[in-house]
C-alpha positions as CSV (number, residue, x, y, z in Angstrom):
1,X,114.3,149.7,-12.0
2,X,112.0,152.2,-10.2
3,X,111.4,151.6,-6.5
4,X,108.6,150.5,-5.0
5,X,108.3,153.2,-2.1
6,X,106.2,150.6,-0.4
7,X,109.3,148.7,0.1
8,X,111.0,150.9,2.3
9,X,111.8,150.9,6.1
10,X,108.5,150.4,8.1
11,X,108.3,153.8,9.6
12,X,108.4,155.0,5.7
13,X,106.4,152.4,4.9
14,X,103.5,153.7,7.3
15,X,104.2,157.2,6.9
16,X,103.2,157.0,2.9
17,X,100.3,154.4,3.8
18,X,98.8,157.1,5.9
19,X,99.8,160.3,4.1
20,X,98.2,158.7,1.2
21,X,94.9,158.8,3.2
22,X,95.2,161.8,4.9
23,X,92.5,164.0,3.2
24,X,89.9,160.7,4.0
25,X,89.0,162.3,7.7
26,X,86.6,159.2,8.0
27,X,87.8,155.9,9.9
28,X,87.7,153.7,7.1
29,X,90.9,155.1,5.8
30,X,92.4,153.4,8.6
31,X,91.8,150.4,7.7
32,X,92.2,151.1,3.6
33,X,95.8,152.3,5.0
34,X,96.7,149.5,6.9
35,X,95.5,146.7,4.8
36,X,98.0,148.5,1.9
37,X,101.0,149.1,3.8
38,X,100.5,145.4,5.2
39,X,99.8,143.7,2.0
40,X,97.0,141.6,3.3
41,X,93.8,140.2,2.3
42,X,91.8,142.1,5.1
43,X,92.1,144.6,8.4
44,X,89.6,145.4,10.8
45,X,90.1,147.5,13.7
46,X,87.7,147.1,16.9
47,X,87.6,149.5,19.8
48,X,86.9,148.0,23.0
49,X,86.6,149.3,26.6
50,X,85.9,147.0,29.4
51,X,81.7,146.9,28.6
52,X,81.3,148.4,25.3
53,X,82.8,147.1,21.8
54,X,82.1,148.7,18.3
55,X,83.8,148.0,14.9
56,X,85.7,151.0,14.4
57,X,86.2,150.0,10.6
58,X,86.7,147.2,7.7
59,X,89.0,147.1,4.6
60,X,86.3,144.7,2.7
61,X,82.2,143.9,3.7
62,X,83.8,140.1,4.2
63,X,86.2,141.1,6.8
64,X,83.2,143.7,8.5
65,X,81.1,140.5,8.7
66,X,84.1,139.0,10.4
67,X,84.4,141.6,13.2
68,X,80.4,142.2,13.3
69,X,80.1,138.6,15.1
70,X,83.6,139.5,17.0
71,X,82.1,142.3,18.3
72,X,78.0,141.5,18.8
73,X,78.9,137.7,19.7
74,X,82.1,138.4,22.0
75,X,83.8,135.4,20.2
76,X,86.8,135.5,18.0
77,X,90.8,136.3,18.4
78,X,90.3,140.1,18.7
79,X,88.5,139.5,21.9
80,X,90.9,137.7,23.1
81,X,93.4,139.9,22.0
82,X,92.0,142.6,23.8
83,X,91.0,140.7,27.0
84,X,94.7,139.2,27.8
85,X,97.0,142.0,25.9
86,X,98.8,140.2,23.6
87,X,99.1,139.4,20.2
88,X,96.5,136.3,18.8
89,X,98.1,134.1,15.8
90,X,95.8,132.1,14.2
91,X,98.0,131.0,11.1
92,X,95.4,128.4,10.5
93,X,91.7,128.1,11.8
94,X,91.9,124.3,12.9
95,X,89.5,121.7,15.1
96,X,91.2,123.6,17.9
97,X,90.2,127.4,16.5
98,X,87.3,125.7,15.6
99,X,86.6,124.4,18.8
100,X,87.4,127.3,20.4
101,X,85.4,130.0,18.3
102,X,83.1,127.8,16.6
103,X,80.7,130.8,14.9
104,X,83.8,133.2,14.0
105,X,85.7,129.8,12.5
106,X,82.3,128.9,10.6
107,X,82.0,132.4,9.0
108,X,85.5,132.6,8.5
109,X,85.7,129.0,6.4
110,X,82.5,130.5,4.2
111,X,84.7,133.9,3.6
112,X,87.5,132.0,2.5
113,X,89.9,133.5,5.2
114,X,92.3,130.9,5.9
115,X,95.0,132.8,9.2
116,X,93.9,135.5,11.5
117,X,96.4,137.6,13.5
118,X,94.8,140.3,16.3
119,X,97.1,142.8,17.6
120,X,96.1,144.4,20.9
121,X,96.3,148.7,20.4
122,X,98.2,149.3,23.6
123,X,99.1,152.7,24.9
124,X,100.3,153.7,28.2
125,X,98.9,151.0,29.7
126,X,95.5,151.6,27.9
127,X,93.8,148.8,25.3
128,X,91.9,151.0,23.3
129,X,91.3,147.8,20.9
130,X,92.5,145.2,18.6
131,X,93.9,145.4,14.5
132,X,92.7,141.8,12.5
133,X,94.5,140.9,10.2
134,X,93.1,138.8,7.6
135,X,94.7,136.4,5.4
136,X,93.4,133.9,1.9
137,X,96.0,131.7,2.5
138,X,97.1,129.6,5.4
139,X,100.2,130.5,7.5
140,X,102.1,132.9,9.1
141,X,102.5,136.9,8.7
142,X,106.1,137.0,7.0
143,X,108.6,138.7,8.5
144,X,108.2,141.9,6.8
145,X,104.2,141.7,7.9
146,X,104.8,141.0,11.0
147,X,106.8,143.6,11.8
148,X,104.7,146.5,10.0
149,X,102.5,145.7,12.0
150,X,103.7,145.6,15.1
151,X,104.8,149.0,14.2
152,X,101.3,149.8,12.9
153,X,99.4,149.5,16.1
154,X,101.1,152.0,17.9
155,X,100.3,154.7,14.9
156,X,96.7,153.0,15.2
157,X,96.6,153.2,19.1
158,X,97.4,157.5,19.0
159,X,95.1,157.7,16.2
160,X,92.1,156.3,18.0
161,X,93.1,158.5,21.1
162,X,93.4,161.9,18.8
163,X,90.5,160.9,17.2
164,X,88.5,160.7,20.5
165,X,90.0,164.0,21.9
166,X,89.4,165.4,18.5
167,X,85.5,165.1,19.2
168,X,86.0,167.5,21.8
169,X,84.8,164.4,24.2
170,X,81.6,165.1,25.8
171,X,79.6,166.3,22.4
172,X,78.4,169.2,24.5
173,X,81.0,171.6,23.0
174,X,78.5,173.7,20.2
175,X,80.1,177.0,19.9
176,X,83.5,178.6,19.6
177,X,84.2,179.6,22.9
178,X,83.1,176.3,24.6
179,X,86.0,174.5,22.3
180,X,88.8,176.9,23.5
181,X,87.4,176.6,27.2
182,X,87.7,172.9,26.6
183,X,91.1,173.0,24.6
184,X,92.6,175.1,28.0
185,X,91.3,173.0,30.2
186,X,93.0,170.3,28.4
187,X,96.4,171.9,28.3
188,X,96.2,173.1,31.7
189,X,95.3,169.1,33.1
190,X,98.4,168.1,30.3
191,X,100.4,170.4,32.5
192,X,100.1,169.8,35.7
193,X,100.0,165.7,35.0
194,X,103.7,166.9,33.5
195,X,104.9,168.6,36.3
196,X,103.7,165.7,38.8
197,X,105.0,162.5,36.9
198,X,107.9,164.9,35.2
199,X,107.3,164.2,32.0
200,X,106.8,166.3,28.3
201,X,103.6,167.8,28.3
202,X,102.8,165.6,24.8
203,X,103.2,162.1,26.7
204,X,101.0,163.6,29.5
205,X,98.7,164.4,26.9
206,X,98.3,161.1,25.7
207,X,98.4,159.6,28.9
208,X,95.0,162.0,29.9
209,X,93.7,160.6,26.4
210,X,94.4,157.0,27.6
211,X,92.8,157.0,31.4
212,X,89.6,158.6,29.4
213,X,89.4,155.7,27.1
214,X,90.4,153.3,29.4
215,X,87.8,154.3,32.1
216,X,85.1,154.8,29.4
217,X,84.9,158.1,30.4
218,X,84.8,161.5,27.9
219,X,88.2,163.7,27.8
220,X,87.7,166.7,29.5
221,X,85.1,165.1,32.3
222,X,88.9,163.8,32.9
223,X,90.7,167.1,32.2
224,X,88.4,168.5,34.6
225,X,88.7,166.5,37.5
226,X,92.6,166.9,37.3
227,X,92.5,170.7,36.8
228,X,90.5,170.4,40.7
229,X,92.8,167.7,41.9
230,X,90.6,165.3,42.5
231,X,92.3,162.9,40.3
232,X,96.1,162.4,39.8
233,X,97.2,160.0,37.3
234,X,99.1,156.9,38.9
235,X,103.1,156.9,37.3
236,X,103.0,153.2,36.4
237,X,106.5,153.2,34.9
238,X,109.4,151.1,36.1
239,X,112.5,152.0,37.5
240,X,111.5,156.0,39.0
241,X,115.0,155.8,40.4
242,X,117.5,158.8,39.7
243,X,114.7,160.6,37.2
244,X,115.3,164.3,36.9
């Protein structure tokens, strides 16, 4: 019997999902990805900073209608998610979801969704927003489900930071030489955030990527201000004793 690759070990899993989708640079494919390698009904993702939210994408124009009034209404589980950090489980939309969410839970009955699960994207400290899972039926995520996605949002998390860095950050970068200026400046702020939290220069990377997002600010305005110290990234790990 052939072998669905599908059913292989998560990191697999996620890996074909996305490879799959590669050549789709748009940000739908995220969500076309993630609603195959989770065998749902529906995905949305949502970015979020701390006064702004925007629907990043939908896998169907029911579940966009679905995180539309999350987003423009500021009621629903992936609010919630994003606002506490932790994972929302809705494996039914009861009087109490009801109660609770009553527009979302009214637009959700006329979709026919019947469980919605948000996943906070958490990176280095940073929510840069929330994965909704949709589901037909009542009930919980299996096991399987559950677990992809908890693996998912971390590839979703990097790929909403690389896709904000990717933009070059401030849209003021037109010509060649402005995108290698702003590419240095980059590497040199990666480095010296590496050198002070000691650190590989790839997590101090990311962690730039997450401050930016997280402080609703563009990439290299925060590059910048490191490369003339007048920022230094707080080390908000545990446990700095005996580090190298």
């Amino acid at each position: 019997m052939t072998r669905n690759p599908l059913r292989t070990d998560p990191p697999q899993r996620l890996a074909i999902a996305f490879a799959r989708q590669a050549a789709k640079v748009r940000s739908a494919a995220l969500c076309s990805a993630s609603k195959e390698v989770l065998a749902v009904t529906g995905v949305g993702i949502a970015v979020f900073t701390a006064d702004h939210a925007e629907r990043l994408c939908a896998s169907s124009p029911k579940v966009e209608a679905l995180e539309d009034v999350q987003v423009t209404t500021g009621e629903g589980p992936a609010r919630d998610a994003f606002r506490s950090g932790r994972l929302v489980e809705l494996p039914r939309l009861d009087d109490e979801a009801g109660a609770r969410w009553p527009s979302f839970v009214e637009l959700a009955a006329t979709k026919k969704i019947g469980a919605v699960f948000a996943f906070p994207l958490l990176v280095h400290g940073a929510n840069v927003g929330v994965l909704s899972v949709y589901q037909r039926v009542e009930g919980p995520l299996t096991i399987s489900q559950r677990s992809d996605s908890f693996a998912l949002v971390g590839v979703l998390a990097h790929t909403i930071l690389s896709l904000q860095e990717s933009s070059a950050g401030d849209g003021e970068t037109h010509g060649v030489a402005d995108v290698i200026d702003y590419r240095a400046e980059l590497y040199q702020a990666s480095g010296m955030v590496a050198v002070q939290l000691r650190i590989p220069a790839s997590e101090a990377l990311l962690r730039i990527r997450a401050h930016a997002f997280a402080a609703g600010q563009a990439v290299g305005a925060v590059a910048t201000e490191i490369v003339a110290h007048r920022l230094r990234l707080a080390d908000d790990r545990p446990d700095l004793e005996g580090r190298i």
